[in-house]
C-alpha positions as CSV (number, residue, x, y, z in Angstrom):
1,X,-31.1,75.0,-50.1
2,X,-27.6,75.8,-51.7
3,X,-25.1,76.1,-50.0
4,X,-23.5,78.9,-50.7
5,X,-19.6,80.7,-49.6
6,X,-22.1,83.0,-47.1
7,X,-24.0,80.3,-45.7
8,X,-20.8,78.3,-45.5
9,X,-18.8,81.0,-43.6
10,X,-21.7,81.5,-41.5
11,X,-22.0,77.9,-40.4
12,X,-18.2,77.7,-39.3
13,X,-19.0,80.8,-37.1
14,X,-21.9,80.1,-35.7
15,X,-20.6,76.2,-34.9
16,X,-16.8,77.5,-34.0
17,X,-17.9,81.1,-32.3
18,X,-21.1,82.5,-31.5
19,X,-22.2,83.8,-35.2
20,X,-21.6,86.8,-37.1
21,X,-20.7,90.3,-36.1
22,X,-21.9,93.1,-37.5
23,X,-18.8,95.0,-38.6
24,X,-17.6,91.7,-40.5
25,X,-21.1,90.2,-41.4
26,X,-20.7,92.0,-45.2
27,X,-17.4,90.3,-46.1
28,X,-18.6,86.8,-45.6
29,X,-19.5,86.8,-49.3
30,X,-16.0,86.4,-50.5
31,X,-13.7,85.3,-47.8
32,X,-12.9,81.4,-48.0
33,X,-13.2,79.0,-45.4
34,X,-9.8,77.9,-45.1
35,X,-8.7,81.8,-44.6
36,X,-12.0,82.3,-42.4
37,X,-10.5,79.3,-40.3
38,X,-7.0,80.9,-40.2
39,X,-8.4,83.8,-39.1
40,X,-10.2,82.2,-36.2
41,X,-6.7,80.3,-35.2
42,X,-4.8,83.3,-35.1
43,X,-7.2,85.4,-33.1
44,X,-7.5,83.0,-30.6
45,X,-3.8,82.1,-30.1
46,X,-3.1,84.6,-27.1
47,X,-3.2,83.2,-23.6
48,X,-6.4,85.1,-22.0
49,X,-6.5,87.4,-20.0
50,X,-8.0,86.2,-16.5
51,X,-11.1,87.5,-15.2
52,X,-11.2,88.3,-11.7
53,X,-14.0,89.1,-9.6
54,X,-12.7,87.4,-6.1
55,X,-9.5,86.9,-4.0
56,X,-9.0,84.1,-2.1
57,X,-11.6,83.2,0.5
58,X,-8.7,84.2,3.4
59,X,-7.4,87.5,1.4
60,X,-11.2,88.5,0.8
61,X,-12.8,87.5,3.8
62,X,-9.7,89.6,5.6
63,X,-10.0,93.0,4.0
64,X,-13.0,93.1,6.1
65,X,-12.2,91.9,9.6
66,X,-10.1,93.3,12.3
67,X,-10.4,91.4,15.3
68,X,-7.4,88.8,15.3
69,X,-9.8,85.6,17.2
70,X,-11.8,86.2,13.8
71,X,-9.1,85.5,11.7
72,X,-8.2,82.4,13.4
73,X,-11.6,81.4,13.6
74,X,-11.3,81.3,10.0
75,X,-8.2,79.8,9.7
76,X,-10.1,76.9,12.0
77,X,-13.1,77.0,9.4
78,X,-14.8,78.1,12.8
79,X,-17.0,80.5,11.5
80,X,-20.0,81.7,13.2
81,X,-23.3,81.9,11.1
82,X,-23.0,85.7,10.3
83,X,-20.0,84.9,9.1
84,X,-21.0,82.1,6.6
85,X,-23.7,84.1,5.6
86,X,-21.7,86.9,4.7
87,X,-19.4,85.3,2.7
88,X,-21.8,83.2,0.8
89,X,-23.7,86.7,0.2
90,X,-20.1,87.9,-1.5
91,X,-19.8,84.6,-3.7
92,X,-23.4,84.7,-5.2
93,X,-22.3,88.8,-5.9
94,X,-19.0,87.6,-7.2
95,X,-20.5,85.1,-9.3
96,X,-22.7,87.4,-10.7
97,X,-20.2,89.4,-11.8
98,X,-18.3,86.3,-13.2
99,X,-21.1,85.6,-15.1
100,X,-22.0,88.8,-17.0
101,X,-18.3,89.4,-17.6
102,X,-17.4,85.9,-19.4
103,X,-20.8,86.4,-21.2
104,X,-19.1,89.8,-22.4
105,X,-16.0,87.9,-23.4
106,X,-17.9,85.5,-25.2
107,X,-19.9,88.4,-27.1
108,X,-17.1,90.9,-27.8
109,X,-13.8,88.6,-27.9
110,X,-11.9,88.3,-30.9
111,X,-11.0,84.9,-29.8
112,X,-13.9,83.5,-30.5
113,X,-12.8,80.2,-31.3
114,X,-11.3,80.0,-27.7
115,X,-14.4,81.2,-26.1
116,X,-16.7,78.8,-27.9
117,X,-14.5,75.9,-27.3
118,X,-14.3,77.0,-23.6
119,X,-18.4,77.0,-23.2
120,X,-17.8,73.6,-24.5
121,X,-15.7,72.3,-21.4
122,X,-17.6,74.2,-19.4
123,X,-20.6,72.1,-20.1
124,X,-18.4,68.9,-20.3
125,X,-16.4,70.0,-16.9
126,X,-19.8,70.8,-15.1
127,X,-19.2,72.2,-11.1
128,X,-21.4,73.8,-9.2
129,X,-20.2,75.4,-6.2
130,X,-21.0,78.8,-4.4
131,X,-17.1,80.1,-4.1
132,X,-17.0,82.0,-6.4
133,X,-13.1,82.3,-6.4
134,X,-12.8,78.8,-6.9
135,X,-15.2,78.9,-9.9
136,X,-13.1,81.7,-11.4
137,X,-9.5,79.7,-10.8
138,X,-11.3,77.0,-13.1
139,X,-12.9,79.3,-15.9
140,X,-9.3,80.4,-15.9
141,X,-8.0,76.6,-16.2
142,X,-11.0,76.2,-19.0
143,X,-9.5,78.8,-21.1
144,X,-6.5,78.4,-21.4
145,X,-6.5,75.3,-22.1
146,X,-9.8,74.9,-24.3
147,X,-7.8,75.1,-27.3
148,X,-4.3,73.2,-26.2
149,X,-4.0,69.7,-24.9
150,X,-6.8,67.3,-23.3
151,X,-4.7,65.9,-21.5
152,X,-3.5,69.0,-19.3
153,X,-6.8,70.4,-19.1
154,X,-8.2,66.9,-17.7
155,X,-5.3,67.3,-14.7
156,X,-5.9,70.6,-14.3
157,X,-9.6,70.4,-13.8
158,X,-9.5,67.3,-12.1
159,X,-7.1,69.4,-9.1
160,X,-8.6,72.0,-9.1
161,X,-10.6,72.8,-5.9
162,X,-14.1,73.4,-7.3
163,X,-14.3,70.0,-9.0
164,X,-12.1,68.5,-5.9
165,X,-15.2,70.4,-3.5
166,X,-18.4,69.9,-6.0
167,X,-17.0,66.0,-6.4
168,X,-16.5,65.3,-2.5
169,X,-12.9,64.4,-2.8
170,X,-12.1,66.5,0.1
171,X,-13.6,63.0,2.2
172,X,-11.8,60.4,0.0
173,X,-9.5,59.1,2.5
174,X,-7.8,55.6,3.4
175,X,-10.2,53.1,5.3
176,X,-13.0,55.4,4.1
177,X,-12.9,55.9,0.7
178,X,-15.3,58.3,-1.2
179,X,-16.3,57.0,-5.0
180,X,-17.8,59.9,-6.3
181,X,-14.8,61.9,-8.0
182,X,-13.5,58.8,-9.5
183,X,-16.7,57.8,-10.8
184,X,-17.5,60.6,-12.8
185,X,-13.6,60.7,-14.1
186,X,-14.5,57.6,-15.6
187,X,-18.3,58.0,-16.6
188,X,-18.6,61.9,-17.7
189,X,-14.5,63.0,-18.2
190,X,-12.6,60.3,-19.9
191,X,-14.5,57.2,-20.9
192,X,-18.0,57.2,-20.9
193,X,-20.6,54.9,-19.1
194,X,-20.6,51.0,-20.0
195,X,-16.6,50.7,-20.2
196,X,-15.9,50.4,-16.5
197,X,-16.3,48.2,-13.8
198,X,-17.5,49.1,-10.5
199,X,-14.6,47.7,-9.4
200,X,-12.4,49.7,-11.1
201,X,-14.1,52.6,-9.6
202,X,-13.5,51.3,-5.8
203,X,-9.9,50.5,-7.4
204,X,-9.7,53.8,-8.9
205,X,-11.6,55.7,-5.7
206,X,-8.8,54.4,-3.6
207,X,-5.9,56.0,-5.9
208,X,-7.3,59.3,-5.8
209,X,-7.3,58.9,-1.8
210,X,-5.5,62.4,0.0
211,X,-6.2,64.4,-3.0
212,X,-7.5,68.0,-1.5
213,X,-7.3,71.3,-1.0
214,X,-6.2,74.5,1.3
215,X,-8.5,77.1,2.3
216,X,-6.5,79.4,-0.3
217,X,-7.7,77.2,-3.2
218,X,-4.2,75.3,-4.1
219,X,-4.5,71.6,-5.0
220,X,-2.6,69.3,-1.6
221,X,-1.8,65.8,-2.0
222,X,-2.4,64.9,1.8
223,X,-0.1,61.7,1.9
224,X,-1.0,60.3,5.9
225,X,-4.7,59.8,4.3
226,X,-3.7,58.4,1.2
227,X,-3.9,54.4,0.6
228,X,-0.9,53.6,-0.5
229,X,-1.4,49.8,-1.2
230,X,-1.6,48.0,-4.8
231,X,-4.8,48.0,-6.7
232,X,-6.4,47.1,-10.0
233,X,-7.7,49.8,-12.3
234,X,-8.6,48.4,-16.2
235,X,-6.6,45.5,-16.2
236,X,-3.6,47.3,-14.7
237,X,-1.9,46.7,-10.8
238,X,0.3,48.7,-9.3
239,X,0.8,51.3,-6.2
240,X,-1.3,54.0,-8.0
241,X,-1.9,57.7,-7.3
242,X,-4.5,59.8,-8.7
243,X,-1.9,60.9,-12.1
244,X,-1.5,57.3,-12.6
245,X,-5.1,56.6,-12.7
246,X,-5.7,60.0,-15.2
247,X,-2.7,58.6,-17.1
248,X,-4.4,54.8,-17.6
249,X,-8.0,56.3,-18.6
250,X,-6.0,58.8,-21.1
251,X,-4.1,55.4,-22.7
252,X,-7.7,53.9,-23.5
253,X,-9.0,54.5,-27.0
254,X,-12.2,54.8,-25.5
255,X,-11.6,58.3,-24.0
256,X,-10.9,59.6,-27.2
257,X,-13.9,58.6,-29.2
258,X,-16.1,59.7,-26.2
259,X,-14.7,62.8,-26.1
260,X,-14.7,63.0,-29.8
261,X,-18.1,62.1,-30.2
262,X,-19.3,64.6,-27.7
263,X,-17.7,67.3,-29.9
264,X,-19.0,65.7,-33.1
265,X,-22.4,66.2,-31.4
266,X,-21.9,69.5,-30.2
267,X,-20.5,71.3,-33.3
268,X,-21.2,69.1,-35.9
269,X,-24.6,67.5,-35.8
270,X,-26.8,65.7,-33.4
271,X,-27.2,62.5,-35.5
272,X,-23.4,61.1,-35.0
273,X,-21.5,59.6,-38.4
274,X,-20.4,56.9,-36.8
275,X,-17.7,56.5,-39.5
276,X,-16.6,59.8,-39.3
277,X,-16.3,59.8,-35.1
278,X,-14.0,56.8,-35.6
279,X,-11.9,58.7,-38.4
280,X,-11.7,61.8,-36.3
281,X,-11.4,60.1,-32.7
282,X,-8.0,57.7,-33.9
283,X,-6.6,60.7,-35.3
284,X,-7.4,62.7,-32.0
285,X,-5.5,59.8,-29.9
286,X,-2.7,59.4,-32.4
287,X,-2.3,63.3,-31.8
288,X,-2.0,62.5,-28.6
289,X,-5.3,64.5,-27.6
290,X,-4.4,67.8,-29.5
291,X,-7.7,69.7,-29.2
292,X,-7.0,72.2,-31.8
293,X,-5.8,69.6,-34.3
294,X,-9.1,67.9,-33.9
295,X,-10.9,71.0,-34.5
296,X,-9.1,71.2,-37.2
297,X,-9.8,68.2,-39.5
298,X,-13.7,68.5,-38.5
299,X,-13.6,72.8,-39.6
300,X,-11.3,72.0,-42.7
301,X,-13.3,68.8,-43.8
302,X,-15.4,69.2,-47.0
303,X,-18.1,67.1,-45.1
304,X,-18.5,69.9,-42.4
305,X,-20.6,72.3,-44.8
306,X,-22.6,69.2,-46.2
307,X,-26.5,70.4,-46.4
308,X,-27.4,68.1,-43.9
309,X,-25.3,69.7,-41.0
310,X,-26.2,73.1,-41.5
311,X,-29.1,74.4,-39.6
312,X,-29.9,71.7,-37.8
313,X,-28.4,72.6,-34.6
314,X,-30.7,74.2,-31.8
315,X,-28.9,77.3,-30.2
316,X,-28.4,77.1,-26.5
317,X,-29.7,80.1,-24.3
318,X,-26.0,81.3,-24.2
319,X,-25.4,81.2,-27.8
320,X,-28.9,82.7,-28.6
321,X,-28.2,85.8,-26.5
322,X,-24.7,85.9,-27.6
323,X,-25.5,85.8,-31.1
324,X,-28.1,88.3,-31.2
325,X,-25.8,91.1,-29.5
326,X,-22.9,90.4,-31.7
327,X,-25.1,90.7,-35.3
328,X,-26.9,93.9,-33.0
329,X,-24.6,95.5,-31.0
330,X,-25.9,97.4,-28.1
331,X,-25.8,99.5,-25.1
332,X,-27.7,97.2,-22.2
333,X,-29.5,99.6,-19.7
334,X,-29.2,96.8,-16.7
335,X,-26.5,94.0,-17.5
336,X,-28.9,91.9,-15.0
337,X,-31.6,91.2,-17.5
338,X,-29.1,88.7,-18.9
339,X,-29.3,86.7,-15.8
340,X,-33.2,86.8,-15.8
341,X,-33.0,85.6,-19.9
342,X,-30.1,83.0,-18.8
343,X,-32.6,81.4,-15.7
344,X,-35.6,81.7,-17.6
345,X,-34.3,79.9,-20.7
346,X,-32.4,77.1,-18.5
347,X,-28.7,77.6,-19.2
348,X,-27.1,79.6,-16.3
349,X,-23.2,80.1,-16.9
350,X,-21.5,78.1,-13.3
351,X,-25.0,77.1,-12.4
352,X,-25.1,73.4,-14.4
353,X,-28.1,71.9,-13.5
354,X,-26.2,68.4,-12.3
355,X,-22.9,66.8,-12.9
356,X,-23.6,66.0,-15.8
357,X,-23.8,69.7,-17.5
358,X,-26.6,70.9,-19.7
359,X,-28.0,68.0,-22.0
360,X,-28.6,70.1,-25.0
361,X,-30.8,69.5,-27.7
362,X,-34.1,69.5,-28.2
363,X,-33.9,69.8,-23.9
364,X,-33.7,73.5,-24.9
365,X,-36.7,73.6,-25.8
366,X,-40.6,73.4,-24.3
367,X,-43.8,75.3,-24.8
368,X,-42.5,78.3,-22.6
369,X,-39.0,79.0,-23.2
370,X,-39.7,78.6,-26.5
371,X,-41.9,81.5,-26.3
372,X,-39.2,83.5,-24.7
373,X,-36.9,82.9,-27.3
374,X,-39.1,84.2,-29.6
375,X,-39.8,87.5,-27.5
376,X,-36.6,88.2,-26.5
377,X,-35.4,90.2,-29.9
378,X,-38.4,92.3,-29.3
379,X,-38.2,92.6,-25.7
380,X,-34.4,94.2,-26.7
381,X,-35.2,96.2,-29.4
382,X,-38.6,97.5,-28.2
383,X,-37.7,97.9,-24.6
384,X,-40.6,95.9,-24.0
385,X,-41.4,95.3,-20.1
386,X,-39.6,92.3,-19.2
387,X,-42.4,90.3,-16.6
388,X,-40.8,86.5,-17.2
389,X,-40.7,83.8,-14.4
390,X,-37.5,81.6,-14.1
391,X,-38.0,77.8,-14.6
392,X,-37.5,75.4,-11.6
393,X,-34.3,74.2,-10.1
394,X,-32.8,70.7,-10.6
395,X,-30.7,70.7,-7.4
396,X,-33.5,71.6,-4.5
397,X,-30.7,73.9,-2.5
398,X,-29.1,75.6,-5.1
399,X,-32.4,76.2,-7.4
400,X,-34.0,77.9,-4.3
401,X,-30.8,80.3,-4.0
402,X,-31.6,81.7,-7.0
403,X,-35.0,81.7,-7.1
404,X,-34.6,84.2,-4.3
405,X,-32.3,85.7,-6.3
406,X,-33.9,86.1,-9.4
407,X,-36.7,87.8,-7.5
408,X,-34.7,90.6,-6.5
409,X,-33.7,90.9,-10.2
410,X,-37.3,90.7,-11.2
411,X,-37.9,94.2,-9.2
412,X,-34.5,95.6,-10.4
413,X,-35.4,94.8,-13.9
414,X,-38.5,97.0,-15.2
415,X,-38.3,97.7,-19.2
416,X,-36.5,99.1,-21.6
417,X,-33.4,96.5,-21.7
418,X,-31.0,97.7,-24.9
419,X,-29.9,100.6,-27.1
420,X,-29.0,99.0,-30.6
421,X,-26.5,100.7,-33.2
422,X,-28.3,100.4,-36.2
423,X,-26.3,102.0,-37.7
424,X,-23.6,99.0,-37.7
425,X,-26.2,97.0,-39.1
426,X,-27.6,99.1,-41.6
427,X,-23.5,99.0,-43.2
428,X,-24.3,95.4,-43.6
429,X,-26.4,96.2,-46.7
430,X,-25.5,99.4,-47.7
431,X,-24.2,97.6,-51.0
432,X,-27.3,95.9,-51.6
433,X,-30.3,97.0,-53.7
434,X,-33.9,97.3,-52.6
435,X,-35.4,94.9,-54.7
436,X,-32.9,91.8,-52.8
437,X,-33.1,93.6,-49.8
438,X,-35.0,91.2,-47.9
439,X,-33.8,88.2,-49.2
440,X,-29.8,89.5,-48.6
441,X,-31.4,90.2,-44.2
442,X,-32.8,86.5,-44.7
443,X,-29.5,84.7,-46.0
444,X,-27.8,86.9,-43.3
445,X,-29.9,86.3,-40.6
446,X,-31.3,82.6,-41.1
447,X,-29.2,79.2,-41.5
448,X,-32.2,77.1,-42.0
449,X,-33.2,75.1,-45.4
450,X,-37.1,76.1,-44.4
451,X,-37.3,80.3,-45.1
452,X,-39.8,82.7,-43.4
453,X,-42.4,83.6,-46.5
454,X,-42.0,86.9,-47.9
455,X,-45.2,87.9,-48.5
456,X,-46.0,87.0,-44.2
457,X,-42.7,89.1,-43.6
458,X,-44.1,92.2,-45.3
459,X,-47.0,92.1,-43.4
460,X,-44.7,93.1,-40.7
461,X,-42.3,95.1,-41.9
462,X,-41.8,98.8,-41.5
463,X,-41.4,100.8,-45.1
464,X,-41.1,104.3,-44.1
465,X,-37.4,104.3,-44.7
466,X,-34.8,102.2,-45.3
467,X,-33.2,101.9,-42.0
468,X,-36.7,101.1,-40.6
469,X,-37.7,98.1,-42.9
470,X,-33.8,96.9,-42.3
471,X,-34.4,97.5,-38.6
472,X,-37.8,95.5,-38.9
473,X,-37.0,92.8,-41.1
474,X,-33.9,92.2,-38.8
475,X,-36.0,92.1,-35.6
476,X,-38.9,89.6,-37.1
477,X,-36.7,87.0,-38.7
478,X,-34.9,87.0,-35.0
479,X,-38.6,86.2,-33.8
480,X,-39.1,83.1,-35.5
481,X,-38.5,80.0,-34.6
482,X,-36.0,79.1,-38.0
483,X,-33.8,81.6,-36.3
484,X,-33.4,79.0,-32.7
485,X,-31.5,77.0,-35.2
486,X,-27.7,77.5,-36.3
């Protein structure tokens, strides 16, 4: 396969953004990669604006009660069943809504690099909780610091009250000390399993004692249940709090190459360069954890558009569907199908299936979604009837939430899911004559070394006009399974 200044340009934005878009697809011919990079920068350089679906549990919860006992009740956390329910009902709406809307902002943004990079933490950062406001507070924290420094975004996160909630710290007190939120500082945030000691968890566990949160979602530090005594975190002794502890697992080289080598595997390749992950990870730490200066060296590096690293990259369900609208934009006739696509293929945005986020890979992949994926262009274009069954749950609770409410959104969801604008994508190879037609839609639509056989491809394709074998040649390639890969 050579690689050539399209296939190049189309690697950096399908590994850095979520692929191509239609309106810019035709320039990708000419533009360089250091200006492509540039452009990516500057787009995504504006703070972004935050997307809001809920108040505050108080302020939302409020607007709908007018007896005053009520409202202290709430202020208690006495809240009858009803109540509970009620609420709950409003954050699985909310959440809905958060969902579909960041999966718009990841489709439509111009900051692309931003909102690619902020998918990343989002996986790496993985909380599951039902408050939905607390879930949009983080997003918020994500991206607007997904491109900045780790070290901010690691405080932020780690007081913010949906990691504080989904990591129990809200019962790590004195005398009864909870491990879990220091543990997975240490194991999935910062260093990486093997380069801890139990004991520095229980150590660590203790530091991060009184660190909680009000009912209105702002981080307290509850002194009277902190432990305030000495203790010995990675060789280190002293009277530590919670910063102290983020600030000794920051001054370890180890949390640089983990997090380095996560990203290396994440945007780069699968199969890690060891050499390479050292390279970039001592530069990362003698940046002093500049995120967008990492990015940097790995999107400006000659070794980034080697053969070897392009197309080898399975797409998650995110970037799949994200992908596809952006090279076909579209009208959808019920936003929800998205949901029903995101469950069935496994990757729901603020629904990680454990702690530890989405594993990635290959795990993408098995004998049914795999089918799916391979439907799902059709099932767009054709307005094909959309009868799909989610997968099962990993956590028991929260999987049979949404089974029940996928089911609803099985009934809301009949056929006929998208309008496409061909006519954007027909621009793409206006230029181009009929005779390298096909091959132009294949180098456009395709990142892979293997290509889809010409002579199966016309078998399939539509020759009445133009537009039509465009439109068809399009839809097919997005069928096959070369096209999973990025």
């Amino acid at each position: 396969m050579a690689v050539s200044n399209r296939l190049k340009n189309q690697h950096l934005l399908w590994r850095s953004a979520f692929g191509p878009m239609a309106e810019n697809a035709a320039d990708l011919d000419n533009i360089s990669q250091k200006k492509l990079w540039e452009l990516l920068l500057n787009t995504s350089a504006k703070k972004p604006d935050k997307i809001e679906v809920a108040q505050n549990l108080v302020d939302g919860f409020f607007k709908g009660i007018k007896d005053v006992s009520d409202m202290a009740n709430l202020q208690k956390r006495e809240l009858s069943a009803d109540q509970k329910k009620q609420i709950q009902q409003q954050s699985r709406e909310d959440l809905k809504n958060l969902n579909l809307r960041w999966l718009g902002e990841l489709i439509n943004s111009e900051a692309q690099l931003r909102e690619k990079m902020s998918l990343f933490w989002h996986g790496h950062f993985a909380c599951r909780v039902i408050n939905s406001y607390y879930q949009q507070e983080l997003l918020q924290v994500i991206r607007e610091n997904a491109l900045g420094n780790f070290k901010d975004l690691l405080k932020e996160v780690s007081k913010s009250p949906s990691m504080l909630q989904f990591l129990n710290n809200q019962q790590n007190k004195k005398q009864h000390p909870n491990e879990n939120f220091a543990r997975e500082v240490m194991e999935l945030f910062t260093m990486g399993r093997g380069n801890y000691t139990e004991n520095d968890v229980k150590e660590a566990a203790r530091a991060f004692t009184g660190w909680g949160f009000n009912l209105q979602g702002d981080f307290v530090f509850r002194r009277n249940l902190h432990d305030d005594g000495s203790k010995t975190v990675l060789g280190k002794s002293g009277n530590f709090e919670g910063d102290d502890i983020i600030n000794l697992l920051l001054q370890q080289k180890q949390t640089a190459r983990f997090i380095t080598k996560k990203i290396y595997r994440y945007f780069v390749n699968d199969t890690v360069d060891d050499a390479k992950v050292e390279w970039l990870s001592d530069r990362f730490y003698k940046n002093d954890y500049d995120i967008k200066k990492l990015l940097e060296d790995i999107y400006t590096s000659d070794w980034f558009y080697d053969e070897k690293n392009i197309g080898t990259r399975i797409k998650s369900p995110i970037e799949l569907l994200a992908g596809i609208r952006r090279l076909l934009p579209m009208e959808m006739q019920n936003d929800q199908a998205q949901l029903l696509f995101q469950r069935t293929l496994g990757q729901i945005l603020f629904y990680p299936p454990n702690v530890a986020g989405w594993p990635g890979g290959k795990n993408w992949i098995d004998s049914s979604s795999l089918m799916l994926r391979l439907r799902i262009p059709q099932i767009i274009t054709a307005n094909e009837a959309l009868d799909i069954r989610p997968k099962t749950d990993d956590d028991a609770a929260m999987g049979q939430m949404m089974d029940a409410n996928m089911k609803k959104l099985q009934d809301t969801v009949k056929g006929g899911t998208a309008t496409v604008d061909w006519t954007a994508v027909n621009k793409i190879f206006e230029k181009v004559p009929r005779e390298n037609l096909l091959q132009k839609i294949s180098a456009t639509v395709l990142q892979t070394k293997s290509q889809v056989s010409n002579k199966i491809l016309d078998k399939y394709l539509n020759n009445e006009s133009r537009e039509n074998y465009i439109k068809s040649a399009v839809v097919n390639l997005m069928s096959t399974p070369e096209y999973q890969l990025c």
